[in-house]
C-alpha positions in Angstrom: -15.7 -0.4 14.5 -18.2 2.0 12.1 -18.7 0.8 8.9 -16.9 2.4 6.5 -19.4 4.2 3.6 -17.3 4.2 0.1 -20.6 6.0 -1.4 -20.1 9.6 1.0 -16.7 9.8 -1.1 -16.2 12.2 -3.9 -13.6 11.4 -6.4 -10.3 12.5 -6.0 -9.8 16.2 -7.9 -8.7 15.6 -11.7 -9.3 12.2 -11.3 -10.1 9.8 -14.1 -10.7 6.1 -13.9 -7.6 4.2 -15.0 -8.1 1.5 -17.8 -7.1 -1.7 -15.8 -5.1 -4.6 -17.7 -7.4 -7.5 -17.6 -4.5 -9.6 -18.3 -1.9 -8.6 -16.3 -1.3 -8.6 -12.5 -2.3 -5.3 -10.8 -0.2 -4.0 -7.7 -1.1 -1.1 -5.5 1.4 1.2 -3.5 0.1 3.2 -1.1 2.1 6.3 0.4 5.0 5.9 -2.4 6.7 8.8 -1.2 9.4 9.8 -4.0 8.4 6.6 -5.4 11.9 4.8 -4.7 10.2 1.1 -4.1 7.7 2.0 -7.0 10.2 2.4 -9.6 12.4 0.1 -8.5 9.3 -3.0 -8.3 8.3 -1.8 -11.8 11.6 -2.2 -13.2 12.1 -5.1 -11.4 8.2 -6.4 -12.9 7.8 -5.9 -16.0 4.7 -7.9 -16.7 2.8 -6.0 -13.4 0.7 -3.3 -13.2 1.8 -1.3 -10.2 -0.2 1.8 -9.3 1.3 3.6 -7.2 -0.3 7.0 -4.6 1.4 9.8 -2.8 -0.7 12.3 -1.6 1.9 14.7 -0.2 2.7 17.3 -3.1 6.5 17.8 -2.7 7.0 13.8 -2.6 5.0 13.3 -5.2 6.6 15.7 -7.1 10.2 14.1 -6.7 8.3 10.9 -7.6 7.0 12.5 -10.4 10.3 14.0 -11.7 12.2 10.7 -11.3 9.5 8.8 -13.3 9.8 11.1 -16.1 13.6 10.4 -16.0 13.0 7.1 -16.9 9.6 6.2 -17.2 8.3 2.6 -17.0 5.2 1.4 -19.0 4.0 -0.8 -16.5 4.3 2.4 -13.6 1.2 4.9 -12.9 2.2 7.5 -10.4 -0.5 8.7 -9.1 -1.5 12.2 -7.0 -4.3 11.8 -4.9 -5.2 10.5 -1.1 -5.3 6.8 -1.6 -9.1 6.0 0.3 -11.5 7.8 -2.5 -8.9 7.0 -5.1 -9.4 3.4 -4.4 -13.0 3.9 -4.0 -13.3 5.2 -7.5 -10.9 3.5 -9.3 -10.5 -0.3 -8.3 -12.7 -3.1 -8.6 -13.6 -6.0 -6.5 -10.9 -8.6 -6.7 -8.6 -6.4 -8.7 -5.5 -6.2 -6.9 -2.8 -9.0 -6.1 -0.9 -6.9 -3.7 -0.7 -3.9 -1.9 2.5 -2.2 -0.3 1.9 -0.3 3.0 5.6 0.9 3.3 6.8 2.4 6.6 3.2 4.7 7.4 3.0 7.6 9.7 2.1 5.8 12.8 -0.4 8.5 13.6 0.9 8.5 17.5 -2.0 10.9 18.2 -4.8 9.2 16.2 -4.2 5.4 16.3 -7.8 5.4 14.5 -6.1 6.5 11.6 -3.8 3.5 11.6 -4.6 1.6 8.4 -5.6 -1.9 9.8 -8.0 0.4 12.5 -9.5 2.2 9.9 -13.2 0.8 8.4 -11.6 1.5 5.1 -9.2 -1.7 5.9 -12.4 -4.1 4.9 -13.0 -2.4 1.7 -9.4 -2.5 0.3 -8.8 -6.0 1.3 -12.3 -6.7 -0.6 -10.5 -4.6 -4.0 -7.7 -7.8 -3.0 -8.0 -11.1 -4.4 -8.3 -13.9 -2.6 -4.7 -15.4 -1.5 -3.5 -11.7 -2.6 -1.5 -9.9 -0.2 -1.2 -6.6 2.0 2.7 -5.7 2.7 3.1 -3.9 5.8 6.7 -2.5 6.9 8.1 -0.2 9.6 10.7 -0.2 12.3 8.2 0.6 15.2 7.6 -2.7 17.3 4.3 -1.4 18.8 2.7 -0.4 15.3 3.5 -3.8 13.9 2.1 -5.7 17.2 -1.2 -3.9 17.4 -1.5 -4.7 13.4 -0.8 -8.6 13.9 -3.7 -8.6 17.0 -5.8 -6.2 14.5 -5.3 -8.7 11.5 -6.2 -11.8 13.9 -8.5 -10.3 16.1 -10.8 -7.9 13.7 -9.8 -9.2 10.2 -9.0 -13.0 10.3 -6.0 -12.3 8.4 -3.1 -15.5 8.1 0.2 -13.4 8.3 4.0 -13.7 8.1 6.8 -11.5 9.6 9.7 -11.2 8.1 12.9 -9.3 9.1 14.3 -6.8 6.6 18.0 -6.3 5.9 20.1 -3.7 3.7 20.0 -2.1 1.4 16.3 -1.2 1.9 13.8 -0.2 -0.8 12.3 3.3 0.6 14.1 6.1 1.8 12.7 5.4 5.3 13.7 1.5 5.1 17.4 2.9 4.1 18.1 5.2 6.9 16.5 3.1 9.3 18.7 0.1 8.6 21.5 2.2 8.2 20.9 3.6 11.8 20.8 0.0 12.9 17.2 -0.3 13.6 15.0 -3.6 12.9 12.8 -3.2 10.4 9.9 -5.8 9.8 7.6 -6.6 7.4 3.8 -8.5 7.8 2.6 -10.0 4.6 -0.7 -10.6 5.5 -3.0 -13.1 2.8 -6.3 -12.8 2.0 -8.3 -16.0 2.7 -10.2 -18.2 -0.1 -14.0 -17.8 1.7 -14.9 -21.1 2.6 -11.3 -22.7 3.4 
């Protein structure tokens, strides 16, 4: 695998470094859609910082108007493509989990699958140790080339888990509702040295 090189990336456009709690937990969402889990987890979390990236316009627009709706203090929607945003805006050790909920399985580019990107070792090193990366979908080969990925490439410990109703993204809700399993990987970041 290349290395990945954080320093070729330009910010994101607009972007300005968010002012991290250093005394709160900090949570990540990646692909939030129309930010369904996100406001739901923040409301749900009141004492966690949960971030929270769409890239895709119209989503994030959706996202966008429901947050205004009821906006949550603890909730930062964010517009931008999650790699440089990371890059620029989170620290080492910074994060206590990240949600990768129901990707686009890239079917033509499994390069572009997040645990075969280089990018993978840099977020999990934004992660702190025994945090955790939540990976969902309702494709069994996505999830098993993840699992070999996370043991084979990252040394990740993991646990699967099957979902049930009533789901927390859109995706997760018409899935189940069209009977189809949907499973989650929690994979945990290792203490060096243990």
């Amino acid at each position: 695998m290349r290395a990945f090189r954080p320093e070729l990336l330009r910010p994101p456009r607009d972007f300005v470094r968010p002012q991290l709690p250093h005394d709160r937990p900090i949570c990540l969402e990646i692909g939030a859609g129309v930010g369904l889990h996100a406001l739901s987890f923040a409301a749900q979390h009141p004492t966690i910082e949960l971030y929270a990236i769409e890239r895709t316009a119209e989503k994030f627009q959706k996202f966008w108007h429901s947050y205004q709706a009821n906006p949550l203090r603890n909730l930062h929607p964010i517009h931008a493509d999650a790699i440089p945003w990371v890059v620029h805006a989170l620290p080492p050790e910074s994060l206590e989990r990240v949600f990768i909920l129901y990707p686009n399985p890239e079917p033509k580019n499994p390069a572009q699958r997040w645990l075969n990107m280089p990018f993978f070792a840099f977020l999990l090193s934004r992660l702190k140790p025994r945090g955790h990366v939540h990976l969902a979908s309702n494709i069994p080969e996505y999830l098993a080339e993840a699992k070999q990925q996370a043991e084979q490439t990252w040394q990740l410990p993991y646990e699967e888990k099957t979902l049930s109703e009533p789901g927390r993204t859109h995706f997760e809700i018409k899935y189940l509702q069209r009977g189809e399993p949907c499973r989650e990987l929690v994979f945990t970041k290792p203490i060096i040295g243990s």
